[in-house]
N, C-alpha and C positions, 0 to 999 in steps of 0.2 A: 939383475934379478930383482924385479916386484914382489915382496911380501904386502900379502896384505890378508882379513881376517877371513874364516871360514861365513860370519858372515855377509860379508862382501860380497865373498864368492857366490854364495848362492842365489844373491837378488843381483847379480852382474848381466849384464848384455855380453853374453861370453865376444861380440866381434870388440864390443870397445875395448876390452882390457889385453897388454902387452901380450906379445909370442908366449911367451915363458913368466910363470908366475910360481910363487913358492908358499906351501898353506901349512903353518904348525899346531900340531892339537894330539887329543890319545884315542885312542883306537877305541871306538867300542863293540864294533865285529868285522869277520873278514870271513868270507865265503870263495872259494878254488871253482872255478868254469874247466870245464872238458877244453873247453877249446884253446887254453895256456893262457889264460888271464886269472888276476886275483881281485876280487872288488872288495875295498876296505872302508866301512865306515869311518870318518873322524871327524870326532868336533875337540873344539875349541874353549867353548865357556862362551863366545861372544853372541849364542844364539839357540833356539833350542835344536832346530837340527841338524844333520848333519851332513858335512861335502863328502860323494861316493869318488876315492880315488882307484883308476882302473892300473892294476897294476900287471905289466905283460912279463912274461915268461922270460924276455930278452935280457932283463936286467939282472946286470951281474949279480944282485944280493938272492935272488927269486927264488932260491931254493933254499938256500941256507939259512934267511932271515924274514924274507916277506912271508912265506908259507908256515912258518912262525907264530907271526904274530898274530896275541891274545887282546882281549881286551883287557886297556890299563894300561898298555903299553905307549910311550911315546914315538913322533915320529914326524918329520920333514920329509915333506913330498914340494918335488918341482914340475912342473910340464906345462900344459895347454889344456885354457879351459873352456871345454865345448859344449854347447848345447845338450844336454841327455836326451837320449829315446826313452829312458825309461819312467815311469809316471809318478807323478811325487816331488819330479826333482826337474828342475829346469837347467841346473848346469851339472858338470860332472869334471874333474881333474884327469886327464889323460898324464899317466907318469911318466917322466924320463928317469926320474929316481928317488929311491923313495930310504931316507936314511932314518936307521933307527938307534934313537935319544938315548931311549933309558925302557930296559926290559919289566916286565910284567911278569910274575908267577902265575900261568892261569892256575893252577890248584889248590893256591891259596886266599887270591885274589878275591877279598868279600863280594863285588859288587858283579853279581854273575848274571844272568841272561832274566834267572826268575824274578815276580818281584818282590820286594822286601818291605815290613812295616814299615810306615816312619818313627816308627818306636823301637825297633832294628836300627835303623839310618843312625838312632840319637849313637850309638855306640861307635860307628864309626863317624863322628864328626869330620874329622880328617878331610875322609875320603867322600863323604854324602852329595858337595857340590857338585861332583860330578855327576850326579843322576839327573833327568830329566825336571824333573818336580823341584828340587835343592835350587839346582841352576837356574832355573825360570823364577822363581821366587827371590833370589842375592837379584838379580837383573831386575827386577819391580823393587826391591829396597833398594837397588841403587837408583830408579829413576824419581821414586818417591824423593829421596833423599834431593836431588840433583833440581828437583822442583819446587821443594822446602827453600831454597835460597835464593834460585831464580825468583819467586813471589815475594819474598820479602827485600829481596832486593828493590826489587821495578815496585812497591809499594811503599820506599824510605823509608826503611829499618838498617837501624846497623846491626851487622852480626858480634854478639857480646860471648867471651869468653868468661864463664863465672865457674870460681872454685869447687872443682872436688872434693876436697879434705873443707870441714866447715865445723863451727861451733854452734851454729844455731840450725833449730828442727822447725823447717816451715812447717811441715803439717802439724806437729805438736802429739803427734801421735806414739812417739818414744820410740817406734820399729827401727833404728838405726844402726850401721854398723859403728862397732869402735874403731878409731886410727888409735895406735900406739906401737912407739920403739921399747916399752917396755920389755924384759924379758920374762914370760909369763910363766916358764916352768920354775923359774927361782920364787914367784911368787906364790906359786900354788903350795911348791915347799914352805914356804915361810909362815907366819902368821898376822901377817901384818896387811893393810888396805893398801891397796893402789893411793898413792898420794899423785892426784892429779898436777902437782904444781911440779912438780919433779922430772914430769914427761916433755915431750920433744917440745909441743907447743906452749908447755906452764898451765896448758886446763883440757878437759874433756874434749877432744874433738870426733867427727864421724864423719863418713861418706854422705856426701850430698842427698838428699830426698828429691831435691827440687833447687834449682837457680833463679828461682821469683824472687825471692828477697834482693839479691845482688842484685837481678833485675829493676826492681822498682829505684835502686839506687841510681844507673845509669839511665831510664828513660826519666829520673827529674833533672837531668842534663842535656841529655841528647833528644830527646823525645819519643823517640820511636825505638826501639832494641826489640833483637830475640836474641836468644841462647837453644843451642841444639850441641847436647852431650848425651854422657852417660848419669844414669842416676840409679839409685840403689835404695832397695825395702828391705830390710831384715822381717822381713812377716814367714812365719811359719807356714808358707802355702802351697799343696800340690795341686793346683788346680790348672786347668788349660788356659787362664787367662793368665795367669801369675808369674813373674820371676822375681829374683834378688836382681838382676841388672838388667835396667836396659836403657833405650833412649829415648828424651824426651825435646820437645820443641817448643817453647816458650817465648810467645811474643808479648810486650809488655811496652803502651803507651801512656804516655802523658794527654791531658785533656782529654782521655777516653772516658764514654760512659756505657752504661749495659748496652744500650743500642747500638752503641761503636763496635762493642765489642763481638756482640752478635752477627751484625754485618761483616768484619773482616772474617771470622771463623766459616761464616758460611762462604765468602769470597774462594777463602784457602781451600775449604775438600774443595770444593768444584774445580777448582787450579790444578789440585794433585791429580783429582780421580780422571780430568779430561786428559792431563798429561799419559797416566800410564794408559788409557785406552788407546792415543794416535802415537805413541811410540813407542811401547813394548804389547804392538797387534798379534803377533806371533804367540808372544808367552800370556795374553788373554785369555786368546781362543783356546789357546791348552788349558789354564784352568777352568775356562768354560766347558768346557766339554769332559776333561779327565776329572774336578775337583768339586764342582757346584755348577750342576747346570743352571743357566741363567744369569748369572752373574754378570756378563756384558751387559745385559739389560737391564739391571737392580742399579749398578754402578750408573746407568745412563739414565735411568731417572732420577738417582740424586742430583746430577749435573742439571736435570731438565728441571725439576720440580722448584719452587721457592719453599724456603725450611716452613715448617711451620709452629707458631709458639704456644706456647701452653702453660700458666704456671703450675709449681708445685701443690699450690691447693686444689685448681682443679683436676690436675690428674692424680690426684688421692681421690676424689671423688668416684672419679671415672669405674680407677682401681676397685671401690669398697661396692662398686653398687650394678658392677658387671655380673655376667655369668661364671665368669671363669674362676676354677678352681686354683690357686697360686699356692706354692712349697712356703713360701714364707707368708704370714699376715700381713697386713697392708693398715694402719694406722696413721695421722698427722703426726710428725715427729719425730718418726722413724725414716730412716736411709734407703729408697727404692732399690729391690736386687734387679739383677739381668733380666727376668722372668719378668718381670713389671714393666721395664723400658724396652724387648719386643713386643708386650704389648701393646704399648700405648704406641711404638710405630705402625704395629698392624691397623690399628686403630684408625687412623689418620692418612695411614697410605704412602708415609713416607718419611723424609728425614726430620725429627722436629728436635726442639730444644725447648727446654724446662728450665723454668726462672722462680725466682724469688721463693729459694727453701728457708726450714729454719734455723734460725742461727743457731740455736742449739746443737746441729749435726754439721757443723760448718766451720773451718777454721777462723781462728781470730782475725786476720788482714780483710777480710769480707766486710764490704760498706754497709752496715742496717739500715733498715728501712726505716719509713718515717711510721709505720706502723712499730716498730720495736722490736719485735717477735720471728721478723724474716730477715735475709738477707740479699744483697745483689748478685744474688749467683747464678750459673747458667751452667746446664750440661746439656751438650748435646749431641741427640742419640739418631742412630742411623742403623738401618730395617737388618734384620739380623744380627746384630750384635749387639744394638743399646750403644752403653755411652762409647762416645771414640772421643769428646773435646770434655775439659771439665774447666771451669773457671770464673773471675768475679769481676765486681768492678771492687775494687781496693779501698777500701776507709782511709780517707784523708784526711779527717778532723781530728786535733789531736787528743781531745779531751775524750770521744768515742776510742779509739785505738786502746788509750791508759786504761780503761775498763774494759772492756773487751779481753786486753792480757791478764788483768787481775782474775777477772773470770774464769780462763784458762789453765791460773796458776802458774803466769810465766813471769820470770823478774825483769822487768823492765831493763834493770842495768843492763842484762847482759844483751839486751836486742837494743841498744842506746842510738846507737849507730842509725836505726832505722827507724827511730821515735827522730830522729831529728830532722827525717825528711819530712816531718809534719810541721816540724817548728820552723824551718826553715824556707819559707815559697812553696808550701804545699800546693799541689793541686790535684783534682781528679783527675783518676788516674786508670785502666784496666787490662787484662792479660788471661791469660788461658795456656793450657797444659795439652798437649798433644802428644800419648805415647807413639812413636813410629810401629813399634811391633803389633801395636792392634791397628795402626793404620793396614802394614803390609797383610794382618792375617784380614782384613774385611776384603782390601782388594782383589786378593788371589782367594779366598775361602777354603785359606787351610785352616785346622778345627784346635789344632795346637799351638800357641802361639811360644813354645821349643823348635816348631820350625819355622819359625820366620826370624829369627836371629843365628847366626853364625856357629857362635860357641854358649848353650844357653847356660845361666846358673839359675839353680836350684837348691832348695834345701840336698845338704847330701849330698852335690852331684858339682865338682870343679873340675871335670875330668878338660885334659885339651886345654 
């Protein structure tokens, strides 16, 4: 007996595949024919639709179990699979028998025939992947993902694991969580301070913001590294763009400059965004048509178009001297919001990137310019959403770096570690930050980026 996937079955040349084949997955409807047949929806997870298995009246369960089943329920079907007549479907499962796994309550069963918010969906985490939209979305973050490593592979990069738990704040911003085995209800009784030297590690540490530091340590040996984990903001934010966790992608080379850096970035979306259009075609078209019309064609001119560059002064320009009314002001020095980077892509027509802001809104590791006043930084922004890449070329001089952290208020000792890859064979260096979750909500055009991750957190919200 051939197992093989529901979607298999359905792009199969029903004569190539064996007599007898066997398809696992859960029901999501089943409809009773006059004529002593049952035809049962089921899919799998491996595809967004689903294999119609006919199930006849002859078999022994057909009354007692197949005439049953609800959707949600599980189930193992075997037979032969033949060409459909009916339209929509090219193959169909002819049963010789159809066993069932594990039963379903249909009266309890959340995920019912109506449809439901995806702000509904958040509560049953659980169970959400199995809707249409859930499933086609985890199947683009998985190819996303699966592309991420294919590209830096076949581009000499090593894949770098860099620590979770850490004592230093790349962005310098303080949003961090705390790690501690402290016992915090003894403390809250007590009257005395957390004595950092006391705790597990002997000092302050938190969840990662970012693995760029660790990064730049391994590409001044190896040369080429990324790291793709999880990474965590402690920012108070409910917004649709915002979590406390997600994942990031961070490629970080030796002898890179802004130009290097530029180029591989625009290299990589076109890498990803051509991957999910020629192999997850199926779960596209669905978000084309059910989620953002057009969207095949927006994604396919970023692929087709060359980025285009712009620096930060003059799309402040652009910004102050437009028609357009904007929620936030627009001044030199200030941090452009989302509202300002759809514009400046409508503007242009397409995917572009924005260079040389000022360092004043700019973390410390950022190379100055020989101006003073700006830095080598690039974000680059893509039609509908603004930024999806953000990143620099790295200060490698070491006497720029000392000041730079002075400025920022950060003690050198404790970043020593990473003051001495200045001192020691410095060289330019550059990298970029790629969250995946706004990668997968630009590609699919879901509008919450709670559903393009699994289990999201949130302020408030650890549920699952």
């Amino acid at each position: 007996m051939d197992w093989i996937t529901i979607d298999a079955a359905r792009h199969a040349e029903a004569a190539t595949l064996p007599k007898s084949i066997e398809i696992r997955g859960w029901v999501r409807t089943r409809r009773d024919s006059k004529g002593g047949f049952s035809f049962i929806e089921v899919n799998d997870g491996t595809c967004l639709g689903n294999l119609q298995v006919v199930a006849p009246a002859e078999l022994s369960n057909y009354a007692d179990e197949i005439q049953k089943l609800t959707a949600g329920c599980s189930v193992v079907a075997t037979g032969e699979l033949k060409e459909s007549p009916a339209k929509g479907q090219a193959t169909e499962l002819h049963a010789d028998a159809v066993r069932v796994i594990g039963w379903c309550d249909g009266e309890t069963y959340p995920l019912q025939k109506k449809r439901h918010s995806f702000e509904k969906l958040r509560e049953w985490a659980h169970l959400r992947p199995r809707t249409n939209t859930l499933g086609a979305v985890m199947r683009v973050r998985n190819r996303i993902s699966q592309s991420i490593h294919r590209f830096y592979d076949e581009e000499g990069f090593y894949y770098l694991h860099t620590p979770i738990i850490t004592a230093s704040d790349c962005e310098g911003a303080g949003e961090m969580f705390r790690v501690t085995t402290v016992d915090l209800d003894k403390l809250a009784a007590g009257d005395k301070p957390l004595d950092p030297s006391r705790d597990f590690f002997g000092k302050p540490t938190h969840l990662t913001v970012s693995g760029q530091l660790e990064g730049e340590t391994y590409a001044s040996a190896l040369s080429r590294v990324y790291t793709f984990g999880p990474t965590f903001r402690a920012e108070n934010s409910n917004t649709s763009r915002h979590l406390a966790e997600f994942w990031m992608v961070e490629p970080e080379a030796a002898f890179f400059d802004l130009n290097d850096n530029m180029a591989l970035a625009e290299r990589f979306l076109k890498r990803v965004f051509t991957d999910c259009l020629n192999e997850c075609s199926e779960d596209m078209a669905f978000f084309d048509s059910m989620i953002e019309k057009g969207k095949i064609a927006q994604i396919q001119a970023v692929i087709d178009k060359p980025f285009e560059h712009m620096t930060y002064t003059d799309a402040v320009e652009k910004l102050t001297t437009c028609d357009e009314k904007f929620e936030y002001p627009v001044q030199w020095g200030t941090d452009l919001q989302a509202e300002h980077e759809k514009y400046l892509t409508g503007l242009v027509g397409g995917p572009l990137i924005l260079t040389d802001y000022p360092s004043s809104i700019k973390p410390f590791y950022m190379r100055v310019s020989d101006d003073g006043k700006t830095v080598a930084a690039m974000d680059v922004l893509v039609p509908g959403v603004g930024e999806i890449i953000g990143g620099s070329q790295r200060e490698e001089r070491l006497d720029v770096l000392s000041s730079r952290m002075q400025e920022a208020g950060l003690d050198e000792k404790e970043y020593w570690w990473y003051v001495d890859l200045r001192r020691y064979g410095t060289v330019p260096h550059a990298g970029f930050g790629l969250g995946l979750e706004r990668a997968v909500q630009y590609v699919t055009g879901m509008t919450n980026i709670r559903d393009v991750i699994p289990f999201p957190r949130t302020p408030g919200s650890a549920e699952f």
